[in-house]
C-alpha positions in Angstrom: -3.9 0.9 5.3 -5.5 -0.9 2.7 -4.6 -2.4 -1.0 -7.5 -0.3 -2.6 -5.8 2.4 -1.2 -2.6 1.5 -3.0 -4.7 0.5 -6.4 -5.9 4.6 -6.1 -2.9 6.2 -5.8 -0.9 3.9 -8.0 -3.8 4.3 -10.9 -2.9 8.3 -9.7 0.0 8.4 -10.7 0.0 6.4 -13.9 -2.6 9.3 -15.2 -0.4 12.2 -13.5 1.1 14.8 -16.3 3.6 16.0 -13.2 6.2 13.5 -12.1 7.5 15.3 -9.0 3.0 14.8 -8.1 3.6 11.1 -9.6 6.7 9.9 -7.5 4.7 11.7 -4.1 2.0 9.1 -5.5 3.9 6.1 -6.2 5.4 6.2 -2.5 2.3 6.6 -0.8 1.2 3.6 -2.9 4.4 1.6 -1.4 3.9 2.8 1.8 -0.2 1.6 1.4 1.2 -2.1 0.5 3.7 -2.0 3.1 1.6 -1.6 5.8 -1.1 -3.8 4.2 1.4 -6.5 4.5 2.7 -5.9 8.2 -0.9 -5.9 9.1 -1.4 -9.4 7.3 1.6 -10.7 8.8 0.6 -9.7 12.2 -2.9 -11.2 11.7 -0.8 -15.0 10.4 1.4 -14.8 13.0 -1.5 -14.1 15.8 -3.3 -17.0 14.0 -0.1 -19.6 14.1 -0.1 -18.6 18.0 -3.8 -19.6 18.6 -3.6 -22.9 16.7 
């Protein structure tokens, strides 16, 4: 869950030959930023609460 994670397997796909392995890549990288945003939205929304 992490946008180095995302980096990896975007920069994965780009230098795939396959693009059946490339789109596998390329939505693994979507579902890395995805998650790497719920988690930062939980963590601003926790921190609104507190304040």
């Amino acid at each position: 869950m992490s946008l180095s994670s995302a980096k990896n397997y975007a920069l994965r796909a780009a230098k795939s030959q396959d693009q059946k392995e490339a789109a596998e890549l390329l939505s693994k990288a979507i579902l890395e930023l995805a998650m790497s945003i719920e988690a930062t939205d939980a963590k601003l929304k926790k921190m609104s609460k507190s304040s």
